[in-house]
Structure formats: C-alpha cells, structure tokens
Phi, psi and omega in degrees: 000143179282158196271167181271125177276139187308144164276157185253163212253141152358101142006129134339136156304127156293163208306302225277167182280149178272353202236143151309182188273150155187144209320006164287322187270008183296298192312305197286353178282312174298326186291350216255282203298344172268329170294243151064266198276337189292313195296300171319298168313308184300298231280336161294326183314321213310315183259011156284337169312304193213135176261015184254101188073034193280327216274358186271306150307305198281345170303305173281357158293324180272353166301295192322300197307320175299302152341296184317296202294327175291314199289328168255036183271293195299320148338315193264158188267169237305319229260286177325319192278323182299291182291345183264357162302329179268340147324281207288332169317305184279336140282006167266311199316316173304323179267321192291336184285296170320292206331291202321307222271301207291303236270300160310295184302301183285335157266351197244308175097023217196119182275119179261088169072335174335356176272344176244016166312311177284004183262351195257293171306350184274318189293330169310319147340285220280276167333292176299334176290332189285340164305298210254006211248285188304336184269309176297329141317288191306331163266017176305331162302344164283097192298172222026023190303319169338340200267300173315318199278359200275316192306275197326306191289335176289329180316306187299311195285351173282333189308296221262305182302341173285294198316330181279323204249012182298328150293336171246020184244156201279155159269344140336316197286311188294331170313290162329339160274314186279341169268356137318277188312324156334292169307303182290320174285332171293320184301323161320315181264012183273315191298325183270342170289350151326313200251009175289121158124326194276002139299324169257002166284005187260000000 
C-alpha cells in the first residue's frame, strides 16, 4: 500500500486578530483608551508633580504610551496590527532614550544630548501622529475611525510645530503637548470603541 501523505504541520497562529473587531473587544479597547488619556493627564501634571527630572517622568510616560500601544496591536487585524507595532517601538524606543539621557544628567552630572532632545521628541511626534493617521485609515469600516484619524493628525500638527520651533521651544511646552496628544488619543480610542458592533445593527 502507498504510504499517505503527511499533512504539514501547523504554524504558529499569527500575533494580529483573525476576526474584525466587534463589541466583544469593546471593554478592553475602552480600558487601553482610559489608560491612554490617564498618561496623557499625567505628563500635563509633570511639572507641577516635580521640577526635578520631568524629561525623566516623561519618559517613562512614553514607554507606558508604548506599552499601551503593543497591548492594542493584538486586538487588531494584520494591516493595523503592523503600524500599531511601530507606533509602539517608537514611543517605547523614545521614552526609553529619554529616561536614560535624564538619568545620565542627574547622576552623572553631564549632558547626554539633551539640547536635541525637542527636535527628537518632534519626529516622534511627527511619526506617531503619521501612525495613528495610518491606523484610522484602516479602520474606516468602522464608525468612528474618524476619531483616530484626528488623534493622529493633531500628533503630527504638534509634531511639525515642535520641529520648526525646536531651538526655542521649553521642555514644559513639550511636556504639554505630548500629554494633550496623549490624552486626545485615549478619548479616541474610548469613542471608537463606543461604536464597535453598531455597523451591524445598521
């Protein structure tokens, strides 16, 4: 008798979700987005919290935002699940760089670059807004994607006002901004996870 031929074995299951989003991923999309907006208020706090070491606090706010950003990578399908890995590489890479650079001034006593810190937090910006630009595209089958794209486009328009203004401009300001933008994206993603399910009752 001829032998069978083997079936080849399985994969891995891939990262990104195989199913759309639908009002079953609603909670943890609202909690990811309240989480979010939590980052965002602090980093406007920061410097009334401490005058010592905000760009240091703010670092590890942008790690967190990264973080945010990986955990809701895994919700999403392939195309989405892709920008939002990169979304989150470059604000955890970004919060990580800072922290270190603060860490170094304050223990050390000795400045690691820190003079190009707002032209480095501007591209971040710049980028991440052009990320979450790109995720809300994708998510256009959805009501409210619109809210993402918006999130995305102010990230960009603070993005481009730090990069012009990046020799004069404060690290308060910037503090300020990156918890606005912060912030704007978590209402976002509370609003489009708000409208997950009411494409098919429509």
């Amino acid at each position: 008798m001829r032998p069978e031929p083997e079936e080849p074995l399985a994969g891995p299951p891939p990262l990104w979700s195989q199913q759309p989003l639908s009002s079953a991923q609603r909670p943890r999309l609202i909690l990811l987005g309240v989480l979010m907006a939590a980052l965002g208020v602090a980093a406007i706090l920061l410097p009334f919290w401490s005058e010592i070491a905000v760009a240091l606090l703010l670092g590890f706010v942008f790690m967190g935002a990264g973080m945010l950003d990986a955990a809701h990578a895994f919700l999403l399908e392939k195309r989405t699940f892709v920008l939002s890995w990169f979304a989150a590489a470059v604000f955890f890479l970004a919060g990580l760089i800072l922290a270190l650079s603060e860490a170094v001034d304050v223990l050390f006593g000795a400045s690691a670059g820190m003079t190009a810190l707002p032209l480095m937090l501007g591209l971040v910006f710049w980028i991440g807004g052009g990320l979450r630009m790109g995720k809300g595209h994708n998510l256009r089958a959805y009501p409210h994607w619109r809210w993402i794209f918006a999130s995305g486009l102010l990230g960009l328009i603070f993005g481009t006002l730090i990069l012009f203004q990046w020799r004069a401009i404060g690290l308060e300001t910037i503090t300020l901004l990156a918890g606005l933008s912060l912030a704007a994206d978590g209402l976002a993603r509370m609003v489009f996870a708000s409208g997950l399910g009411r494409e098919a009752q429509g």
